[in-house]
C-alpha positions as CSV (number, residue, x, y, z in Angstrom):
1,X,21.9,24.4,-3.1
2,X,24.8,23.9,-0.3
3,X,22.6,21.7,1.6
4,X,24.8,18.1,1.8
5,X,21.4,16.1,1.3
6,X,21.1,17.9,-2.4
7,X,24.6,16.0,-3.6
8,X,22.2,13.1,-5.2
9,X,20.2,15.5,-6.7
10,X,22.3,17.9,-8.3
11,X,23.3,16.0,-11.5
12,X,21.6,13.9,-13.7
13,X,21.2,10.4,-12.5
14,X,23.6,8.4,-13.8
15,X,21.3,5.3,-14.2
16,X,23.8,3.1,-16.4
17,X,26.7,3.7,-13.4
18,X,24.4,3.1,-10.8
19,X,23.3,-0.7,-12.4
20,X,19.6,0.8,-12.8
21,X,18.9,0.7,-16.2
22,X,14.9,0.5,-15.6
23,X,15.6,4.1,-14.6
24,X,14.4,5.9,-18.0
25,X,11.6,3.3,-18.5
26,X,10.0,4.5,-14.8
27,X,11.6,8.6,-15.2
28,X,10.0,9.8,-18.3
29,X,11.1,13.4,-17.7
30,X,14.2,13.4,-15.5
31,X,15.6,16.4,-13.9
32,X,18.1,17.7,-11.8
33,X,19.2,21.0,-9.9
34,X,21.9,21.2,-12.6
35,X,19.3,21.4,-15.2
36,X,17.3,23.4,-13.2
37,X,20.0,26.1,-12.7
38,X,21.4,25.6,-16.0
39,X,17.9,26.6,-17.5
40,X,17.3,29.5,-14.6
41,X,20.4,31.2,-16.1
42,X,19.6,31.0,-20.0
43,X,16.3,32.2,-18.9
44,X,14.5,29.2,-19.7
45,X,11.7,29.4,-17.5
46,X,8.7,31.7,-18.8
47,X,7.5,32.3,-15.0
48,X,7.9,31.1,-11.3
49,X,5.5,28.1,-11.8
50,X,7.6,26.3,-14.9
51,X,10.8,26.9,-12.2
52,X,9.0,25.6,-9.0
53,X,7.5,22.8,-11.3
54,X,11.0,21.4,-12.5
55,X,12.0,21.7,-9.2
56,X,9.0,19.4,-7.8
57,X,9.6,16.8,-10.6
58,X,13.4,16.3,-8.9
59,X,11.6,15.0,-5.7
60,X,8.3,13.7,-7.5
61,X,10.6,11.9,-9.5
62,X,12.9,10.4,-6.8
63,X,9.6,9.6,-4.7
64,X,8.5,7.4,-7.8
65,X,11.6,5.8,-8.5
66,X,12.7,5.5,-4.8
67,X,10.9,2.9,-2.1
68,X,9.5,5.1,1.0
69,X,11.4,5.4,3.9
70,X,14.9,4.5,1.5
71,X,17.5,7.4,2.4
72,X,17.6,8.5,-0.9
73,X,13.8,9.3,-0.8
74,X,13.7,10.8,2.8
75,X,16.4,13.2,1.7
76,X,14.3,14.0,-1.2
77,X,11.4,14.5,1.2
78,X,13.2,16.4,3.2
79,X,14.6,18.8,0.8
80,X,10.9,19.3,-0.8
81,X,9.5,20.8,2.6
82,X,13.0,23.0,2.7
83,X,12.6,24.3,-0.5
84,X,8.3,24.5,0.0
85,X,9.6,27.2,2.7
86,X,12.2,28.8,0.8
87,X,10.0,29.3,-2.1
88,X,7.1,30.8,0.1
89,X,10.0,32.8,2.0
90,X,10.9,33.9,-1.8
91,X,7.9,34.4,-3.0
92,X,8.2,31.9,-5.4
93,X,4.7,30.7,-4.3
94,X,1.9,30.9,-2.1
95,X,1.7,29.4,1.6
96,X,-1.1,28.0,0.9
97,X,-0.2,26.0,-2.1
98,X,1.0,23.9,0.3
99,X,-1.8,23.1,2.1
100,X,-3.6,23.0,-1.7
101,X,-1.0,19.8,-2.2
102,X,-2.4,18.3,1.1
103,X,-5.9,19.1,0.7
104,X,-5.7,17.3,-3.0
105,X,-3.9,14.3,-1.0
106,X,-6.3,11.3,-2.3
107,X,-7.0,8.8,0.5
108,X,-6.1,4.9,0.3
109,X,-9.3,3.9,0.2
110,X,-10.1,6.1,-3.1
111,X,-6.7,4.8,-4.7
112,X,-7.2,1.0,-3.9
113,X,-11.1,1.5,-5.1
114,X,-9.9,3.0,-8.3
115,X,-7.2,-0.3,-8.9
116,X,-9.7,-2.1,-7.8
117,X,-11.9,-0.9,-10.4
118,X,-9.2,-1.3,-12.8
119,X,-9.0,-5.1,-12.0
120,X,-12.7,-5.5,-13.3
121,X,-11.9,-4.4,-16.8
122,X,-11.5,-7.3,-19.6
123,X,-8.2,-7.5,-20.9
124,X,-9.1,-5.6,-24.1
125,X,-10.9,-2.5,-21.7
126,X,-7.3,-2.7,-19.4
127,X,-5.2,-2.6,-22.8
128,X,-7.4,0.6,-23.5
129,X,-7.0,1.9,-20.1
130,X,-3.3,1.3,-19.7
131,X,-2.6,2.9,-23.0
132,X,-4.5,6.3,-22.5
133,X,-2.9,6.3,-19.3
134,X,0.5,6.1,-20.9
135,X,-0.6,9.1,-23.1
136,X,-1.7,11.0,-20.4
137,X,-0.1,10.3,-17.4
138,X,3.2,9.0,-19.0
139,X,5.1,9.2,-15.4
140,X,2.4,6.7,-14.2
141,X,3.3,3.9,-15.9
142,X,6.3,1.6,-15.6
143,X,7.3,-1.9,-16.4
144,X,9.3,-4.0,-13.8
145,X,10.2,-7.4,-14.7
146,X,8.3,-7.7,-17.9
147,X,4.6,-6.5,-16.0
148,X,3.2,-3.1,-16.7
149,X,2.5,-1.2,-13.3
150,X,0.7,1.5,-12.4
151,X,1.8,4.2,-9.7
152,X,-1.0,6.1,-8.5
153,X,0.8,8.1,-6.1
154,X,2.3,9.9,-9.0
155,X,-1.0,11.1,-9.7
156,X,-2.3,14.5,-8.5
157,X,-6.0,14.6,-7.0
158,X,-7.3,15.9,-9.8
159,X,-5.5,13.3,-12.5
160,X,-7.0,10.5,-10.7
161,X,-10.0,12.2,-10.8
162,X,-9.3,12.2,-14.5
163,X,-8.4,8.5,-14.6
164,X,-11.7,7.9,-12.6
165,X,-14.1,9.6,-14.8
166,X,-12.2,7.7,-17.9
167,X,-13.1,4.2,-16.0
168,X,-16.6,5.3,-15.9
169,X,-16.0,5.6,-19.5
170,X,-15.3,2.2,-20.0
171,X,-17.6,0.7,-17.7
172,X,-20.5,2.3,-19.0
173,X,-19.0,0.8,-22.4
174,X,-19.2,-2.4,-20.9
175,X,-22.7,-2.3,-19.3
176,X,-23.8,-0.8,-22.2
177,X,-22.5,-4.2,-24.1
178,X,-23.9,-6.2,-21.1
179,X,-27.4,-5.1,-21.9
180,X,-27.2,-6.0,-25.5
181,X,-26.7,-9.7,-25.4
């Protein structure tokens, strides 16, 4: 990409250079255009979704790390709706994929419902929940300065669906204990 926004993006983050050594424990699967071209031309990728994938973890990973409205993750913002278009111009996918991303956009109200939620669970129900999302949802998950956080934004529609039917799980569990005693 000759774009001058893509310089940030087309090696690996160098996380020990650049002081932020949380980097790895928040980017469980980093990636890079390097990477991405590197794998294009050894004929990695099985099909056009794996390539377009690895190229939506760059910005889905620099959205995660990054604080909105920082440079680094307008550029990366930016450069996701440039290559949305190239890929559509390409054929690489669907114009309406797009719109698929948007219509699977959750609302703040449903996020802060489901944290809320989580903040109901005992501490032995939130170790349980923390844990299978960790499993499932590994680029969720993050400590920063010794507290476990959750990022929900780095949840599709459908995953937090997922999460939501699994805290249904556990508070049926703990209703279900409730009625016992």
């Amino acid at each position: 990409m000759s774009d001058e926004r893509s310089v940030a993006f087309r090696q690996s983050v160098d996380y020990i250079g650049l002081g932020i050594i949380d980097y790895p424990t928040i980017i469980k699967e980093p990636m890079d255009l390097s990477t991405v071209k590197s794998k294009l031309q050894t004929g990695k990728y099985a099909d056009k979704k794996s390539f377009m994938a690895d190229i939506q973890l760059i910005w889905n990973n620099c959205k995660t790390y990054n604080q909105p409205y920082s440079p680094i993750y307008s550029m990366s913002e930016q450069l996701e709706e440039l290559t949305h278009k190239l890929a559509i111009k390409l054929g690489l996918m669907q114009g309406n994929e797009e719109n698929k991303e948007d219509s699977e956009e959750v609302s703040f109200e449903n996020k802060f419902g489901l944290l809320e939620r989580i903040k109901e669970l005992s501490d032995e129900e939130l170790g349980a929940v923390l844990k299978e999302i960790n499993t499932l949802y590994p680029k969720a998950i993050f400590n920063k300065d010794k507290k476990v956080q959750v990022n929900l934004d780095a949840l599709s529609g459908e995953e937090l669906e997922v999460l939501n039917e699994k805290l249904n799980q556990y508070k049926g569990k703990s209703d279900a204990q409730s009625n016992e005693d």
